[in-house]
Phi, psi and omega in degrees: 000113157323116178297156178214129167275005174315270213291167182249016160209150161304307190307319159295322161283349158317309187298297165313301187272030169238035166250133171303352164284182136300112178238149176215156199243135159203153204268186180297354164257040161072011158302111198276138182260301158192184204218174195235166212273316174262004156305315154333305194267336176306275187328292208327309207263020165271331188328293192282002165285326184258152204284000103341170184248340194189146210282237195019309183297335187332313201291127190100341183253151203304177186258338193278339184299300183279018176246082171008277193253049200302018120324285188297334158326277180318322171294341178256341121342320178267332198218354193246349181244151020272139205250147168236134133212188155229125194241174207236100160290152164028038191006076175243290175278138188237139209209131164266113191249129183266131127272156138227168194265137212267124185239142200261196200267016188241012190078346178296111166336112189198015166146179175262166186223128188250091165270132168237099174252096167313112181263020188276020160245359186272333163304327169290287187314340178249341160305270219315326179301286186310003209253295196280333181308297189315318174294311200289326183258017192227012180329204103217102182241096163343126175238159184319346156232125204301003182244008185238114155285142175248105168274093182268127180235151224220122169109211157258170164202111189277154160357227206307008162274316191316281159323323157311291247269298215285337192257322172284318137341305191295293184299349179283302200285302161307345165276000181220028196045034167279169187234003206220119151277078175283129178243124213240125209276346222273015174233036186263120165258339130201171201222127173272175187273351149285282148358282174335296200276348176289314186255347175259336159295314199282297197315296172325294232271299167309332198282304201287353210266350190252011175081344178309148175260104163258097148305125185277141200231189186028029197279127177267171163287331164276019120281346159278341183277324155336299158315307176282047174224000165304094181321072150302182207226097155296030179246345187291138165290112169273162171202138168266036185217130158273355154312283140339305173293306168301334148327307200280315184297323205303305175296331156293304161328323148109357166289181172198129144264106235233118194298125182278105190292127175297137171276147178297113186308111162258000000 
């Protein structure tokens, strides 16, 4: 660790470096000053990112070095704290960062205190997610009958997931003949009245003008509330089951389903 006189007492940096972030120092001419001991080591595995060999040099150099627009830095140093974000380094890395401004024992202005706490698997971990939500909601999923689909919508669901849903669908149905949609709410955590009106009008409205039936499956009381403000079609088939639903196409189909008896153990 690079010595420093910035702080007038041991205790403070003792203090800083028994805390679990990344602390870095930079005094009022936007100079880093210092760095606390686990910060040290987050730069080791930063090296090769940075114009330096070793995290010591780190110390005397501006702040503006590591900035695109250092205008925008400085403005939020000056006018902006305490300041939160999350930023993306050398688009690798993901760093949630606190600024505020670093004060002597008079109350006095006399530099910044920056914590930097790396979130970049926890950022991976919510890509991957919205990643499979997004696969997930966007789902086709085949049923026991080749011309009836099952759409399960999973999650929240917003503008541009709604539209993806509605356009992969369209195309879907027409390339494969289908005649039957089932579309199924009971993995819906929410649904806005844009997002509503996309999949039970647009969606719908379209699917029929294309001879298709789109049954609705999972309908809850809270899905109903949801619906109901909506111009629907009293004629669309509700169920609060997909069990139920896949009956009614089966029986529009003119089938029965019927429990297949085990043959008997000799």
């Amino acid at each position: 660790m690079a010595e420093t006189t910035f702080f007038s007492h041991s205790e403070t940096t003792r203090a800083l470096n028994s805390i679990g972030d990344n602390i870095f120092v930079c005094d009022l001419d936007l100079s880093i000053v210092w760095f606390n001991q686990r910060a040290e080591i987050l730069l080791k595995s930063l090296i090769p990112y940075l114009p330096i060999k070793q995290p010591s040099e780190l110390i005397g150099k501006s702040i503006d070095e590591f900035h695109q627009n250092p205008s925008h830095q400085r403005n939020i140093l000056l006018h902006q704290l305490p300041y939160e974000s999350t930023i993306t380094l050398f688009d690798r890395f993901a760093a949630s960062i606190v600024i505020s401004e670093y004060l002597n024992e008079s109350g006095e202005k006399i530099g910044y205190l920056l914590v930097w706490r790396d979130v970049t698997e926890k950022q991976k971990e919510l890509q991957e997610n919205k990643k499979l939500v997004s696969e997930l909601s966007s789902a086709i999923i085949p049923t026991i009958i080749d011309n009836a689909i099952l759409i399960p919508l999973i999650g929240t669901m917003n503008e541009e997931r709604s539209e993806k849903l509605i356009d992969n669908t369209l195309n879907y149905c027409a390339a494969n003949n289908t005649d039957y949609v089932l579309l199924d709410f009971s993995g819906l955590s929410e649904l806005n009245a844009s997002s509503a009106q996309a999949l039970c009008e647009t969606m719908t409205k379209s699917l029929s003008l294309m001879g298709i039936l789109v049954v609705y499956v999972g309908i809850t009381k809270r899905v109903v509330q949801w619906l109901m403000n909506l111009n629907l079609d009293p004629k669309i088939p509700t169920f609060s089951t997909f069990r139920q639903g896949i009956n009614h196409v089966v029986n529009l189909e003119g089938y029965s389903l019927m429990l297949k008896e085990r043959d008997e153990l000799h």
